[in-house]
C-alpha positions in Angstrom: 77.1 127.4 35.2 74.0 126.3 37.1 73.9 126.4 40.9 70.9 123.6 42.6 69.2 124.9 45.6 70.2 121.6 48.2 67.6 120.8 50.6 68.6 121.5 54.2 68.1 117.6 55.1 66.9 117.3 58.8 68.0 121.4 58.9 71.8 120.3 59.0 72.6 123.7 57.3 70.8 125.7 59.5 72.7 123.4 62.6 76.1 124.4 60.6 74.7 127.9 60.5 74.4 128.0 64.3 77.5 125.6 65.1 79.9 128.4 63.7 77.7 131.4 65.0 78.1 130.2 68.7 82.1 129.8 67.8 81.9 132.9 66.0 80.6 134.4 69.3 83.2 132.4 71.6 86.0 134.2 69.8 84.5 137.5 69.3 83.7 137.3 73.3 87.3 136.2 73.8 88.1 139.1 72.1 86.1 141.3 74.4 84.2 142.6 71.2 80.3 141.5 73.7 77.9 143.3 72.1 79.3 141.3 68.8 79.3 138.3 70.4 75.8 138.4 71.5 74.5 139.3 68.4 76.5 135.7 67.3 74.6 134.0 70.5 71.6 135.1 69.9 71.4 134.9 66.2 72.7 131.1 66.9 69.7 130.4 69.6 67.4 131.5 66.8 67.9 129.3 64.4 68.0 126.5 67.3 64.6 127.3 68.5 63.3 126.9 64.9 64.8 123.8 64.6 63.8 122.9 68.0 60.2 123.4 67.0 60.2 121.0 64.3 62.3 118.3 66.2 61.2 118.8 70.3 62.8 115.9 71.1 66.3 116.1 69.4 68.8 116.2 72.8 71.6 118.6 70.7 69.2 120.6 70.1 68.1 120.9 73.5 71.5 121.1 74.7 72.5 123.7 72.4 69.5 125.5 74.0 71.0 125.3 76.9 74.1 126.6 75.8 72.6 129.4 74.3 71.1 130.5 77.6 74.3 130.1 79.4 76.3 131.9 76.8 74.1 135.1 76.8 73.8 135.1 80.7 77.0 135.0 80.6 77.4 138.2 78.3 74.7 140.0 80.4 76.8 139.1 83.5 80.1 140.1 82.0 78.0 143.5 81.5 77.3 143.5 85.0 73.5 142.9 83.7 73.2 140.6 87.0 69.1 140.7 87.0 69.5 139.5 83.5 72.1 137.1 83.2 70.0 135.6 86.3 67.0 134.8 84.3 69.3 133.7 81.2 70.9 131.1 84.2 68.2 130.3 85.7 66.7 128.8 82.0 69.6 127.2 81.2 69.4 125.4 85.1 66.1 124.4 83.9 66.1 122.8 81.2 69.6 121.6 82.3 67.6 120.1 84.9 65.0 118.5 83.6 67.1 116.6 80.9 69.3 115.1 83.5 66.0 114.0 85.1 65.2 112.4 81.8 68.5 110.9 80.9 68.6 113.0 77.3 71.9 112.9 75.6 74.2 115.0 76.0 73.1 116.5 79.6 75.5 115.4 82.3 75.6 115.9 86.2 78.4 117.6 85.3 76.9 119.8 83.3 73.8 120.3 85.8 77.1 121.2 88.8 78.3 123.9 86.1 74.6 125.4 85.5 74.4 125.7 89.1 77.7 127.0 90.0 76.8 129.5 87.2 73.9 130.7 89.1 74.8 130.5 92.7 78.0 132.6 92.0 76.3 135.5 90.2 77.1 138.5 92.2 73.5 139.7 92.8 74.4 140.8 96.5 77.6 141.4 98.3 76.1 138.1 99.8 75.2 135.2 98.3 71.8 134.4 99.3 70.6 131.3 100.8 69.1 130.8 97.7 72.7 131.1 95.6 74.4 129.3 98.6 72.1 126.0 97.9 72.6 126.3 94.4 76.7 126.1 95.5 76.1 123.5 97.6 74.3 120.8 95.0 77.2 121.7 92.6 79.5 121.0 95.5 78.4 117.8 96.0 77.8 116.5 92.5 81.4 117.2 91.8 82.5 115.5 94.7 80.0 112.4 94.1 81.6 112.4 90.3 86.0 113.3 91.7 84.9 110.1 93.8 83.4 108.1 91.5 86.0 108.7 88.4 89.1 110.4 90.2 89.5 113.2 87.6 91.1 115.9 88.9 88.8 118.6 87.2 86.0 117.3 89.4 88.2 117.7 92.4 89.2 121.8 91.0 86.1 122.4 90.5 84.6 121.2 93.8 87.6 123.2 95.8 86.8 126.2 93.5 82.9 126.3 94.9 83.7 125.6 98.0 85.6 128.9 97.8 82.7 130.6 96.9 80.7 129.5 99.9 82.7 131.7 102.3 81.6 135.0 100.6 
C-alpha cells in the first residue's frame, strides 16, 4: 500500500488540527480536567499564530486568536489566576477591539460586549474598579443598543446580568 503526503492547502489541516483541539479543550474544561484543557488551548493558539503569520489578514484566524485568549483567561480565572487571566482578557479585548473598528469578519459588537464583560467582572478586588466598572458599562450599553435594535431576548439577559454586576 502506498500512503501520499497531501499538501496542507492554505494550512486547512493545521486549522482542523486546532478546530478539534479548542473543542477537545471545551470538553475536557467541562469536565473540570483545566490543566488538560489548557494544554488543548494553548496547543490550539499555537498552530493559529503560525498560520496567522503566514495569512495576517485572514479574520478566522484572527478571531480564533481571540478565542484563544479568552479561553485561557478563562482557565487562569477559573484557577483564581486573576492577574493572569487579566492580561489573557485584556488581549482578547484588544484585538476584539480593533477588528470591530475595522469591520473584519466574524468580530461582532456582541462579541466586543462579551470581551468586556469578561474583563470588567474579573474579581481582581472585592470592588470592581472604576476601571472594571467602565468596562461593565460599554457592555451594558452595546447590549442594550443591539436588545433594541433586534429584540432578541439574549441581548436583553445579558444586559440585566451586567447590570447586576455593577452593584458589587
Amino acid at each position: 500500500m502506498i500512503i501520499h503526503k497531501m499538501a496542507d492547502v492554505n494550512g486547512m489541516f493545521k486549522r482542523d488540527h486546532a478546530f478539534t483541539l479548542t473543542k477537545l479543550g471545551t470538553a475536557k474544561e467541562e469536565m473540570d480536567k483545566l490543566d488538560e484543557a489548557l494544554q488543548c488551548y494553548t496547543m490550539a493558539m499555537q498552530i493559529t499564530e503560525e498560520l496567522l503569520s503566514a495569512s495576517p489578514d485572514d479574520g478566522k484566524l484572527k478571531w480564533n486568536m481571540y478565542a484563544s485568549y479568552e479561553q485561557i483567561g478563562h482557565i487562569a480565572e477559573l484557577k483564581h489566576n486573576y492577574r493572569e487571566a487579566e492580561l489573557l482578557y485584556r488581549q482578547s479585548l484588544e484585538i476584539c477591539r480593533t477588528n470591530v473598528k475595522l469591520g473584519t469578519r466574524p468580530f461582532d459588537e456582541d462579541a466586543l460586549a462579551s470581551s468586556l464583560y469578561r474583563l470588567g467582572a474579573l474579581p481582581l478586588q472585592r470592588k470592581a474598579t472604576d476601571e472594571q466598572k467602565e468596562c461593565l458599562k460599554e457592555a451594558m450599553s452595546i447590549w442594550k443598543d443591539l436588545y433594541n435594535t433586534t429584540g432578541d431576548i439574549v441581548y436583553k439577559k445579558n444586559y440585566d446580568f451586567v447590570k447586576k454586576a455593577l452593584r458589587r
